[in-house]
MIDRENMAR-246315 format. One record per residue: x, y, z of N, C-alpha, C, O, CB in turn. Coordinates in steps of 0.001 Angstrom, whole numbers, plus 500000, padded with zeros to 6 digits. Last residue first. Glycine has a CB too. Layout:
BEGIN
XYZXYZXYZXYZXYZ ...
# end
This chain:
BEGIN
444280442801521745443818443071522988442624441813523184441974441736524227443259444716523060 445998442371519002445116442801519552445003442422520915445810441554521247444213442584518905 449743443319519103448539442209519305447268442647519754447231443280520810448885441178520307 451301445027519631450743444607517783450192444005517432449864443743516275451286444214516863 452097444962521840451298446207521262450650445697520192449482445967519910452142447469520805 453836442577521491452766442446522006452200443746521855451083443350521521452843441931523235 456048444161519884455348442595519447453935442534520139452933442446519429456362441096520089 456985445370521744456815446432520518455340444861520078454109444854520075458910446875518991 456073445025525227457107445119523941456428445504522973455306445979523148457828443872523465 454402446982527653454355446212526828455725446295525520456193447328525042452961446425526455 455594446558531464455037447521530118455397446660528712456348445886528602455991449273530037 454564444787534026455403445247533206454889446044531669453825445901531068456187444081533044 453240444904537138452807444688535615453729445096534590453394446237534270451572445421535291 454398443653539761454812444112538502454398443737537548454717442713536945455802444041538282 452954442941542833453140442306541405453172443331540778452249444132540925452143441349540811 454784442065546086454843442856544925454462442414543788455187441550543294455905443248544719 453819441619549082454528441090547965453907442067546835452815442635546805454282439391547729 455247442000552744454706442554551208455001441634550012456053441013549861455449444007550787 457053443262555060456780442557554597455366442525553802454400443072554334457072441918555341 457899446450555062458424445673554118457475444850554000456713445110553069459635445118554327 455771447478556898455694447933555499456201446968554915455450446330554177456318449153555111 456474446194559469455152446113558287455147446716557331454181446405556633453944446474558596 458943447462559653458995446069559208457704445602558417457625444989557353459203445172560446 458001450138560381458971450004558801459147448467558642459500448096557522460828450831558844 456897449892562667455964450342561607457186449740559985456949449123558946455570452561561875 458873448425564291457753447953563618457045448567562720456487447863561879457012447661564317 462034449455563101461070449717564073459788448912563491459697448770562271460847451352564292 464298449002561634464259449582562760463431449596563915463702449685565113464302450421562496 463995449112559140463758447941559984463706448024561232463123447203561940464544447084559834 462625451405556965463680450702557992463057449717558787461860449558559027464352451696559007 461257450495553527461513451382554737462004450703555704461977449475555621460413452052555257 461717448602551833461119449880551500460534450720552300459610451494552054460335449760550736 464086446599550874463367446888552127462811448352551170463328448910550202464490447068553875 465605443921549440464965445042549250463883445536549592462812445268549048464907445164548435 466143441828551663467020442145551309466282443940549868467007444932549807467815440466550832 464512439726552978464737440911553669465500441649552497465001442752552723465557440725555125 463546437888549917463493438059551761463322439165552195462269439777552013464702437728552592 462715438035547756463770438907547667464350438454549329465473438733549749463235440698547292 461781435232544945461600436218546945462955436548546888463935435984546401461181435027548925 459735435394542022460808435627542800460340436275544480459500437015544992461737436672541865 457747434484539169458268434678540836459300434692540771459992434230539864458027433759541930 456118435513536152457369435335536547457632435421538425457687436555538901458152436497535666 453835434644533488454132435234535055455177434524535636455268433298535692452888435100536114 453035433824531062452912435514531090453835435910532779454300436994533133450685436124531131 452468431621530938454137432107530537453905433444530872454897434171530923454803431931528762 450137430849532125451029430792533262452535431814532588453348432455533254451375428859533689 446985432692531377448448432125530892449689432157531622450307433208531798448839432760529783 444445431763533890445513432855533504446307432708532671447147432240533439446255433215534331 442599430835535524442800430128533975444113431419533376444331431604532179440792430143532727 441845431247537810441204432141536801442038431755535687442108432610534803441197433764537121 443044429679539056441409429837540000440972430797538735439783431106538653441361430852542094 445183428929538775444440427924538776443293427954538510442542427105538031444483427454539605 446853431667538288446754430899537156445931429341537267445903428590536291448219430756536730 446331432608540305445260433283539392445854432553538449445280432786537386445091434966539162 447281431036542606445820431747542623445190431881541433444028431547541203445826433099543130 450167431069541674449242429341541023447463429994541488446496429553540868449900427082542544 451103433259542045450958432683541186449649431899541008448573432072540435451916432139541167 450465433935545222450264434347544281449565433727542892448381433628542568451201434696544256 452812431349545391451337431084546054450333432445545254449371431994544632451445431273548188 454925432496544995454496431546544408452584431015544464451676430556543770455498430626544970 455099434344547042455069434653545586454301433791545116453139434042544795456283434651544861 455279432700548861454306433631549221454237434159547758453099434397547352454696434719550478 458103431059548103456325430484548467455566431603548482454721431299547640455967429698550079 459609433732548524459808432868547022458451431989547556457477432647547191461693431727546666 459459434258552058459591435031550352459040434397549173457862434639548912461123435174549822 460628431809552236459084432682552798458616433441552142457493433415551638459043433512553916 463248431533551429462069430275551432460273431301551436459245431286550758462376429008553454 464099433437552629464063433503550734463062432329550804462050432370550103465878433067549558 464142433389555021463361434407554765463423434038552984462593434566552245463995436005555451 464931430001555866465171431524555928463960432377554758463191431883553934467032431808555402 463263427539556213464177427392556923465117429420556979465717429881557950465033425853556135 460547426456555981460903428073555688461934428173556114461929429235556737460131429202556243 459259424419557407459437424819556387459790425812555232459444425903554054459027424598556411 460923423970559958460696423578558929460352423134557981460652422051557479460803423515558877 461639427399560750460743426483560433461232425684559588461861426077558606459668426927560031 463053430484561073463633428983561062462689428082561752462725427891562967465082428845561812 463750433567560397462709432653560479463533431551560674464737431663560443461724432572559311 465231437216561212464896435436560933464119434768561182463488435027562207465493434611561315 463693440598560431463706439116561863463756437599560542463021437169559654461281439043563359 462902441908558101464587441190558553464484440550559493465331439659559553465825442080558972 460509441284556160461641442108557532462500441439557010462783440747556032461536441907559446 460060439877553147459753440269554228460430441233554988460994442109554333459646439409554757 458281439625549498459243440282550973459244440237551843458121440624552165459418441165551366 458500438387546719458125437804547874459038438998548779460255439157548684458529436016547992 456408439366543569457921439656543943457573439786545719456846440652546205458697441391543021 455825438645540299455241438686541538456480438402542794457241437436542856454005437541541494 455373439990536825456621439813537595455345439850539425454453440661539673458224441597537148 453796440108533985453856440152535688454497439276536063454402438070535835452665440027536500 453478441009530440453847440366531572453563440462532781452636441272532788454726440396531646 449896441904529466451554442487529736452049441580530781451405441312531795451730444239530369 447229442160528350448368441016527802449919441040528466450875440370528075448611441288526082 444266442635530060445935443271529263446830442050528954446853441033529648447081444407530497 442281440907531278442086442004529899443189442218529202443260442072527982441653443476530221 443211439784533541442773439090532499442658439838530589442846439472529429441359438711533178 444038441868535563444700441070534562444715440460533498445608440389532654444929440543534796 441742442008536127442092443376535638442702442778534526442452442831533322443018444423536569 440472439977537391439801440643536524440540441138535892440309440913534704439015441373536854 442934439877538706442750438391537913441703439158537129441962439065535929442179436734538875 441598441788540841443023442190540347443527440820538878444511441068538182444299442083542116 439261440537541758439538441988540866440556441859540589440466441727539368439446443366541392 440501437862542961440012437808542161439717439724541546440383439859540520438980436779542594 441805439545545800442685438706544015442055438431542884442633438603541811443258437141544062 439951440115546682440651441369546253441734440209545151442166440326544004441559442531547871 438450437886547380437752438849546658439191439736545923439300439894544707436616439821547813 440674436599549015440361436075547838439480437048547071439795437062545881439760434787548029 441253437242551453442085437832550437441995437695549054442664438209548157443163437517550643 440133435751553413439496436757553220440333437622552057439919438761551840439266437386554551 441997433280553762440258433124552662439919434564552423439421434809551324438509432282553658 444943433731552968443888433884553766442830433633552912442759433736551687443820435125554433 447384431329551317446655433061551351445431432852552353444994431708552472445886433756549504 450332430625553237449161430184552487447821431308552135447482432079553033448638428981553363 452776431171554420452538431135552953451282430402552174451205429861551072453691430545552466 453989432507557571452600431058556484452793431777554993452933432984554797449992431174557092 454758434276559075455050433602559184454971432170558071455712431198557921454730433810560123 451429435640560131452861435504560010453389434430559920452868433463560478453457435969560844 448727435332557132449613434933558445451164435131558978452075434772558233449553433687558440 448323437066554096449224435855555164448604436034556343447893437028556486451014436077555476 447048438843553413447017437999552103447744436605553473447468435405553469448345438804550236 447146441280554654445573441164553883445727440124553691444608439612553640445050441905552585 449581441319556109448366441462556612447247441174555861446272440774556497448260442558557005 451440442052553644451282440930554150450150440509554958449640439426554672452208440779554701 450487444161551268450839444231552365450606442530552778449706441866552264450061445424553103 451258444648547851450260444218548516450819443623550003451570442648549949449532443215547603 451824446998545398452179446816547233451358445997547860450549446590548574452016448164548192 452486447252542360451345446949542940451732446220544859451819445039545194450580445764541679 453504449200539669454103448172541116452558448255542221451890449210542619456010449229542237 454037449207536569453097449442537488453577448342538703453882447150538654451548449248536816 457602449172535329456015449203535099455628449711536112456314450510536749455236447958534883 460282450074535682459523448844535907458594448947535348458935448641534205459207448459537049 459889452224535628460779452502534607460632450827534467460815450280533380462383453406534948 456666452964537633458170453164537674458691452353536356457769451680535896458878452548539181 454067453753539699454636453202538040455612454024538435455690455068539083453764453518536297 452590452179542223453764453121541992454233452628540725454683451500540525454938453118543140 450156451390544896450462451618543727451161452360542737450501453272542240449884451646543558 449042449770547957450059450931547146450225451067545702450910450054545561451459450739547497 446823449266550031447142449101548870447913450076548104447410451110547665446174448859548369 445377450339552252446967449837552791447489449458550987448709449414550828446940447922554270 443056451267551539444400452469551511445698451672551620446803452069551250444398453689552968 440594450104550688441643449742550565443082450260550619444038449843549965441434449393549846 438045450376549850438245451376550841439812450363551397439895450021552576436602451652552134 436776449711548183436737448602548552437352448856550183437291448162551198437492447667547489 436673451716545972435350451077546390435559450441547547434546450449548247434761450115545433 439308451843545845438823452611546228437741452516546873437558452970548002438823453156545586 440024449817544528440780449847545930439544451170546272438970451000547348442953450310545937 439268450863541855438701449225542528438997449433544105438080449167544883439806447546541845 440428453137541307438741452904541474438574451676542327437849451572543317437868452613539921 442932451918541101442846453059542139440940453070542446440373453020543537443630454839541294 442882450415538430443192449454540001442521450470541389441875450045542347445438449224540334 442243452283536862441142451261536684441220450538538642440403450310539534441717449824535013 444366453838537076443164454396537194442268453328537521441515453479538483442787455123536044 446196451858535972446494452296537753444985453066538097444477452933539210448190453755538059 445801450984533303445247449943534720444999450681535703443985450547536388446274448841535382 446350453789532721444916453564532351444760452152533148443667452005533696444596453499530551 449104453751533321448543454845533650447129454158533493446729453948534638448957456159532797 449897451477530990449729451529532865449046452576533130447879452194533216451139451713533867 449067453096529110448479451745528961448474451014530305447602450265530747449270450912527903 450853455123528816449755455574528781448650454355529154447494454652529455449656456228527489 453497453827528873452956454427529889451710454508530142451215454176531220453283455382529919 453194452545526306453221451763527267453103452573528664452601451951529600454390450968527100 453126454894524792451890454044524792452136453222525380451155452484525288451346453582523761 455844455525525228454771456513525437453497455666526313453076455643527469454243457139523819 458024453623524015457673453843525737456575454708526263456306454736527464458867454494526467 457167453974521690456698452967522271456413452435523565455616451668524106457163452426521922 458111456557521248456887456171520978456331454954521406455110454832521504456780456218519850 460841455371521649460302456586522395458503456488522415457810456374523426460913458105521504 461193453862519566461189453281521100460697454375522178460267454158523311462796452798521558 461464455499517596460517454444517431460064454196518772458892454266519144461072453195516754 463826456558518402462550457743517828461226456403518080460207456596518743462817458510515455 465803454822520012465878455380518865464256455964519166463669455686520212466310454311517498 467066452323522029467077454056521969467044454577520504468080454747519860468564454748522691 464163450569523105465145451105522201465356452496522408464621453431522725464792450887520846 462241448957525209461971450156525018463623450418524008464453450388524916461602451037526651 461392446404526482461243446657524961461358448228524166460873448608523100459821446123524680 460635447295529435461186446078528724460476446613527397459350447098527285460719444376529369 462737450538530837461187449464530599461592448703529464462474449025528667459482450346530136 465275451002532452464527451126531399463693450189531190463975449006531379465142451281530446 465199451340536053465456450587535151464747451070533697463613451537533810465094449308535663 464496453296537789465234453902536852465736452958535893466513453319535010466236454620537421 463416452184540117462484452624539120463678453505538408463555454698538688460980453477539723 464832451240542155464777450547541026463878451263539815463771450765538694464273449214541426 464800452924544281465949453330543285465821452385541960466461452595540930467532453109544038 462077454254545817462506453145544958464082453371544359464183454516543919461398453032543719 460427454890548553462212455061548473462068453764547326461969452588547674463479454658550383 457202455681548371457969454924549010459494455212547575459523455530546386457054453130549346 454654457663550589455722458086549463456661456543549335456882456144550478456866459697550086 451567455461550791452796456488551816453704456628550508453566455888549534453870455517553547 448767455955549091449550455132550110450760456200550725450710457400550995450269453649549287 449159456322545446448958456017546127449406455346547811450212454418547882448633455832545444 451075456814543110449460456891542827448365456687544226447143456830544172449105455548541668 453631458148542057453154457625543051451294457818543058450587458824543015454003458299544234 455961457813539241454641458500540163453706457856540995452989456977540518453716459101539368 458954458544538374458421457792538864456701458821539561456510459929540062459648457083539840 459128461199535817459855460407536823458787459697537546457654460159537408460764461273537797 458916462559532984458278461080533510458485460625534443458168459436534461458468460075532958 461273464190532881459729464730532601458650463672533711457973463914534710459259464434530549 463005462107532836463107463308533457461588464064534136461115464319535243463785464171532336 462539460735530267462643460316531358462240460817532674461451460286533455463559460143531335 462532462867528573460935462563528312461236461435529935460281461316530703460324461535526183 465404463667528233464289464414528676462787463716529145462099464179530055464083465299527567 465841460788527502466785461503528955465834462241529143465111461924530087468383462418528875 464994460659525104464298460089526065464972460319527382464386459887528375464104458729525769 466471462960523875464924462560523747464728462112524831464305462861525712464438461583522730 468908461084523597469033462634524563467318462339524690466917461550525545469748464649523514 468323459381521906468967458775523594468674460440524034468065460624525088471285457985523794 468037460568519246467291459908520475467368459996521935466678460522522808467451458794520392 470758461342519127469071462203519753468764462024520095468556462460521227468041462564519593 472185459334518954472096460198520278471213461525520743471013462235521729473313460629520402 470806458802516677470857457640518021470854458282519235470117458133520209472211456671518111 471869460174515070470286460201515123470124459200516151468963458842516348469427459813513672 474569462395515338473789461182514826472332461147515925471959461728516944474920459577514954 474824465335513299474225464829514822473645463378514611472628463107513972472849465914515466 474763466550511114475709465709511183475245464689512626475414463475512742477163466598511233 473508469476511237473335468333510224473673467393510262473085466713509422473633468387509308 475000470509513243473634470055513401473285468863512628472931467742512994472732471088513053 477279471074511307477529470161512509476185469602513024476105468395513252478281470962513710 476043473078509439476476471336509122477103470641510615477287469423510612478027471216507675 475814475416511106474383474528510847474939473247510212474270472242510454473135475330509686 478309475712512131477670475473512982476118474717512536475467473883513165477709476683513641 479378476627509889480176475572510002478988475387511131478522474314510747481953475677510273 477696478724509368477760477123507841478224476261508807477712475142508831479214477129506051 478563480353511079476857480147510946477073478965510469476643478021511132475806481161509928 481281480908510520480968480234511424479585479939511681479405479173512627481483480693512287 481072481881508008481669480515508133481357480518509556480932479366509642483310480255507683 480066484420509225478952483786508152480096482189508126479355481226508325478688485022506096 482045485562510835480944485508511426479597484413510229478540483894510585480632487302511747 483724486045508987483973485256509713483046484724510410483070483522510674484711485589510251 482843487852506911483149486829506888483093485562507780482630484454507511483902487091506652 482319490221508719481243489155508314481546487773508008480977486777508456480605489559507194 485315490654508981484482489953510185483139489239510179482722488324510890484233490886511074 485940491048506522486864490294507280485981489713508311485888488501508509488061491124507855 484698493957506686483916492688505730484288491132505638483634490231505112484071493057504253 485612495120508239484043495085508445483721493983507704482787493205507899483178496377507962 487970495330507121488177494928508864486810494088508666486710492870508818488133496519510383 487553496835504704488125495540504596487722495229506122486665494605506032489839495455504117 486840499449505214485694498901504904486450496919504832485701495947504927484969499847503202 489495500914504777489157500222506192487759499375506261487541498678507251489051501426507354 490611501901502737490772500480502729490326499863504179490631498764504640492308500141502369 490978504419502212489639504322501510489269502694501692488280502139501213489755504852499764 492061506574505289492200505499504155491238505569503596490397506406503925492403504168504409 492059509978504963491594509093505360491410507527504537490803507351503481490642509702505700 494857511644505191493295511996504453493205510554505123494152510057505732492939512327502341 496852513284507840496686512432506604495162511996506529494391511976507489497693511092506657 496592516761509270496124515429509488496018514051507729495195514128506816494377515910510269 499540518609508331497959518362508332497763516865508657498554515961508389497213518732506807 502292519176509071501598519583509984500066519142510199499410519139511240501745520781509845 502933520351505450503551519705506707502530519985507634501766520903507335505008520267507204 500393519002502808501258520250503571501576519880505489500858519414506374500019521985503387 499065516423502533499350517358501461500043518807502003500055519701501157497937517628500695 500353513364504301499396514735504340499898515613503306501114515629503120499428515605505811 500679510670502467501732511868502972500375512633503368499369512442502685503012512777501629 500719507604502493499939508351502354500377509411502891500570509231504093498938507994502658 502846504905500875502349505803501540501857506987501319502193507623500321502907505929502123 500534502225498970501260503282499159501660504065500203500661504140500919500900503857498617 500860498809500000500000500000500000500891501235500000501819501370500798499030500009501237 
# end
């Protein structure tokens, strides 16, 4: 660039005509960085959308308590059975919410009529968790169901009967040891009281047995302290998990 002399000693030099360059240097820069920022968007794989998607819609969705006392799950952050991380699976975890949500209404009326508060009910990443207190259904100690426990199994064998979705039936007690023999520890007491469950509504109401899965936990996933009697009657309990539906069984009529 030439130099630019002032036209008589002492005067201020005229004014470049080359500074409009800085201004147009910076659009520049400012417009590759718009391109380079909308093709990186462009580029975003479509998995980890997803997966982000359902982090939010998780979030959004956190466990909900439908009923009874608040209870301490950490298991409800399992992902629900048949759920993918992609756009599809999102949609699929929807209508499997929406499909518990519509038992828990149906179960909450029934308990309701029946004036049934000790009955808990909590959808979680599990499905629908259904609290059924030891008091309504045992004896201490026994794994045989009470006669008076039979109305409230048979509604719940109603309910069942309609939806197609797995159930998981899940044995608990305290923590005081047992030693009978026939129950020699708490997984014995546990795992029968489930079981016993079971064979109710797959004898007494023709149920499809593949649909239903036992297990006894014993003492070992408590849902309040042991500490004291009120938190031992809570634990002991058995649990049936309606599980949320796979892509396959949605696709089955009803």
């Amino acid at each position: 660039m030439p130099d630019r002399k002032p036209p008589f000693p002492g005067a201020d030099p005229p004014p470049s005509r080359d500074r409009w360059l800085v201004s147009y240097a910076d659009f520049i820069t400012l417009l590759l960085a718009f391109f380079v920022t909308m093709y990186s968007i462009t580029r975003l794989d479509s998995e980890k959308l997803a997966q982000a998607q359902l982090s939010i819609q998780r979030a959004l969705h956190a466990p909900v308590f439908l009923g009874g006392f608040p209870v301490e799950s950490g298991v409800g952050e399992v992902p629900a059975a048949g759920i993918s991380g992609d756009l599809a699976g999102a949609a699929l975890q929807e209508r499997s919410r929406a499909q518990l949500q519509e038992v828990a209404r149906e179960l909450q009326e029934s308990f309701r009529r029946q004036e049934l508060e000790e009955v808990r009910l909590l959808i979680t990443g599990r499905g629908l968790v259904i609290h059924l207190p030891e008091f309504l259904f045992f004896d201490s100690g026994e794994a045989v169901l009470r006669p008076e426990s039979r109305p409230l199994l048979d509604r719940l064998a109603g309910i069942l009967k309609k939806i197609p979705n797995p159930v998981a039936v899940e044995g608990h007690t305290d923590n005081r040891p047992i030693h009978t023999p026939q129950f020699p520890s708490n997984w014995e007491l546990s795992a029968h009281r489930a079981t016993a469950l079971v064979r109710y509504f797959i004898e007494h109401h023709g149920l499809e047995p593949a649909r239903f899965a036992a297990a006894g936990y014993g003492e070992y996933a408590p849902i309040a302290d042991n500490g004291d009697e009120k938190g031992r009657r809570l634990n002991r309990r058995v649990d049936i998990i309606i599980k949320p539906l796979t892509a396959l069984q949605q696709a089955k009529p009803l």
